[in-house]
C-alpha positions in Angstrom: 0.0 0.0 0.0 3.0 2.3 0.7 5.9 0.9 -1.5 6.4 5.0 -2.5 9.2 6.5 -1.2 7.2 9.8 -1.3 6.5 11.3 2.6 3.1 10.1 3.8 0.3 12.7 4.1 -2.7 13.0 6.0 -4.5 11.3 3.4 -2.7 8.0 3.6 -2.9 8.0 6.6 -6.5 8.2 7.0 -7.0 5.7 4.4 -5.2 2.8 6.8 -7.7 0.1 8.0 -9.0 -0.3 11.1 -6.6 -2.4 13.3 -6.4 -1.9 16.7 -2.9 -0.2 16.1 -2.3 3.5 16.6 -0.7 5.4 13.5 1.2 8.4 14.2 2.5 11.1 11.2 6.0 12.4 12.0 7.4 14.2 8.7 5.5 12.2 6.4 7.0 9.2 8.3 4.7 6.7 9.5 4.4 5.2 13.3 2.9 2.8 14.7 2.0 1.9 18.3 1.1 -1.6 20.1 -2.5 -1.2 22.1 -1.6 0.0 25.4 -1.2 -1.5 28.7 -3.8 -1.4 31.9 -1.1 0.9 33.8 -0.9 2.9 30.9 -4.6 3.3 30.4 -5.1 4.2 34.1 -2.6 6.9 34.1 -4.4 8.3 31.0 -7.8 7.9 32.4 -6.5 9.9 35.9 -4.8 12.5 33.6 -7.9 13.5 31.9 -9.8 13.8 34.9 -7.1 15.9 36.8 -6.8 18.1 33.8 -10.5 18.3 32.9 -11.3 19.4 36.9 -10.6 22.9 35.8 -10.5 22.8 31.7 -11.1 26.2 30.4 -15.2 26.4 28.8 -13.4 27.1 25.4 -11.2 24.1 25.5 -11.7 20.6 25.6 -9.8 17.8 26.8 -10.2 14.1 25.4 -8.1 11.1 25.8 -7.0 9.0 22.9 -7.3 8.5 19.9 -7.5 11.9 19.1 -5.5 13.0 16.0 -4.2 16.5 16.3 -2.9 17.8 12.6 0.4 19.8 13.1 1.2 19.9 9.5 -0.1 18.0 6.1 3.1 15.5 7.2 2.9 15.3 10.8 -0.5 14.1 12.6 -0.1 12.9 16.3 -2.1 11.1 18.6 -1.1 12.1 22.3 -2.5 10.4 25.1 -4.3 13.5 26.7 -4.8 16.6 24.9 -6.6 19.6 25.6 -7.4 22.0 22.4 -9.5 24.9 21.7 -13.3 23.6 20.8 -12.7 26.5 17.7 -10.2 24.2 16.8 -12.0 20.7 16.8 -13.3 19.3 13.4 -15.8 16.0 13.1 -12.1 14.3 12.2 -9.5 15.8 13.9 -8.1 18.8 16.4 -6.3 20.9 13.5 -3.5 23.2 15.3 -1.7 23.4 17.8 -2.7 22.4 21.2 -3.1 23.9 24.3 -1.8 21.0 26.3 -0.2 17.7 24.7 -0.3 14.9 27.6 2.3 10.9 26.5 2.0 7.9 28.9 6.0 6.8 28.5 5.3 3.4 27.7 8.9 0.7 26.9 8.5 1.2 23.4 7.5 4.8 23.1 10.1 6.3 25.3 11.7 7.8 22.6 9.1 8.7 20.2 7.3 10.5 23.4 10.6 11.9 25.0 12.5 13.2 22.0 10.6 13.3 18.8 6.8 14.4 19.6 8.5 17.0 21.9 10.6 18.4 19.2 7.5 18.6 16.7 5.1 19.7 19.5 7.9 22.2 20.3 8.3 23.3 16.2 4.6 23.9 16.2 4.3 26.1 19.3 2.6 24.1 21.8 2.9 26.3 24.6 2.6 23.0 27.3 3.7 19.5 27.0 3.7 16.9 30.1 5.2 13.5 30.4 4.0 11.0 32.6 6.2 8.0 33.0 4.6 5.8 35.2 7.4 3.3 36.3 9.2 6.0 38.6 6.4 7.0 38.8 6.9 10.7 37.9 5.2 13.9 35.6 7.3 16.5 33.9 5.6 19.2 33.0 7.4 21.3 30.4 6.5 24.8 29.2 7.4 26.0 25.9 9.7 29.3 26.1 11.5 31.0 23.2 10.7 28.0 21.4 12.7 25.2 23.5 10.6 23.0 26.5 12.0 24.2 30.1 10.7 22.6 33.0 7.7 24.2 34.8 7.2 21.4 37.5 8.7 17.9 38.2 6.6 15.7 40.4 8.3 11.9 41.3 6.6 9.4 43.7 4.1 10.6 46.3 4.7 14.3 46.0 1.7 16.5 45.4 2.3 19.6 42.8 -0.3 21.9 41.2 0.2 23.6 38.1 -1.3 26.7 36.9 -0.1 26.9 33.5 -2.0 26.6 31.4 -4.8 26.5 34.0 -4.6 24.4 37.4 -4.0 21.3 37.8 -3.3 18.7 40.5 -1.0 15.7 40.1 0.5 12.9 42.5 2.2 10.9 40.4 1.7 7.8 42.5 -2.1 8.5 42.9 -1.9 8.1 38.7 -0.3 4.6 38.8 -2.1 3.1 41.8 -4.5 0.2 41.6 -6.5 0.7 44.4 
């Protein structure tokens, strides 16, 4: 189906079947991810609440699979992100977001870490947080002058609330417990 050595665009990629897997646009370079983990799906579902407690009435903030369309080439899926309704389609968020949430899971740890936070970072997402839940810890990085610099760091059972870019409340070990 994609023997050209042309980049991928949006198109392609919405013309993938239905398989379970997530696909991810980086540069007109296709991604794909494995379906994710209980742990990682917990920490996901506690993110979006913490960060829909105090969600702004013109934003919205879903969990995945939501694409968000940086570019014709690039089209990510993060785990939690929060974008302006204005900027919601029936398909897609289409710009920038106000908040892009990853899970670090084993095999994304480098996609999530370095590549989406370069792109995100490119695009102007003003707010990007990583959550890796085998510390556990959250890093909550703010975009300044166009490079991520850390706003908060959270590891284990400490409590920190953000207010950027509206308040939120995260203990990291509250997001990976199974009680």
């Amino acid at each position: 189906m994609f023997g050209h050595r042309e980049p991928l665009t949006r198109r392609d990629l919405e013309s993938i079947a239905d398989d379970s897997h997530r696909y991810e646009l980086v540069d007109g370079v296709l991604l794909m991810s494995p379906s994710p983990r209980p742990l990682h799906q917990r920490v996901v579902a506690r993110m979006l609440a913490a960060v829909t407690r105090h969600c702004p009435k013109d934003c919205e903030a879903l969990p995945a699979p939501v694409d968000v369309v940086l570019a014709d080439d690039t089209v990510l899926i993060p785990d939690v992100v929060v974008g302006r309704r204005a900027d919601y389609t029936e398909r897609a968020l289409v710009g920038v977001p106000v908040l892009s949430v990853e899970v670090i899971s084993p095999s994304s740890r480098l996609i999530d870490t370095e590549l989406k936070r370069a792109r995100l970072a490119a695009a102007g997402c003003p707010n990007y947080w990583l959550v890796d839940p085998y510390v556990p810890d959250v890093l909550c990085l703010g975009l300044h002058d166009g490079v991520y610099e850390t706003v908060a760091k959270a590891e284990h059972d400490q409590t920190i609330t953000i207010s950027v870019p509206f308040p939120v409340t995260i203990n990291p070990a509250e997001l990976v417990s199974d009680y």
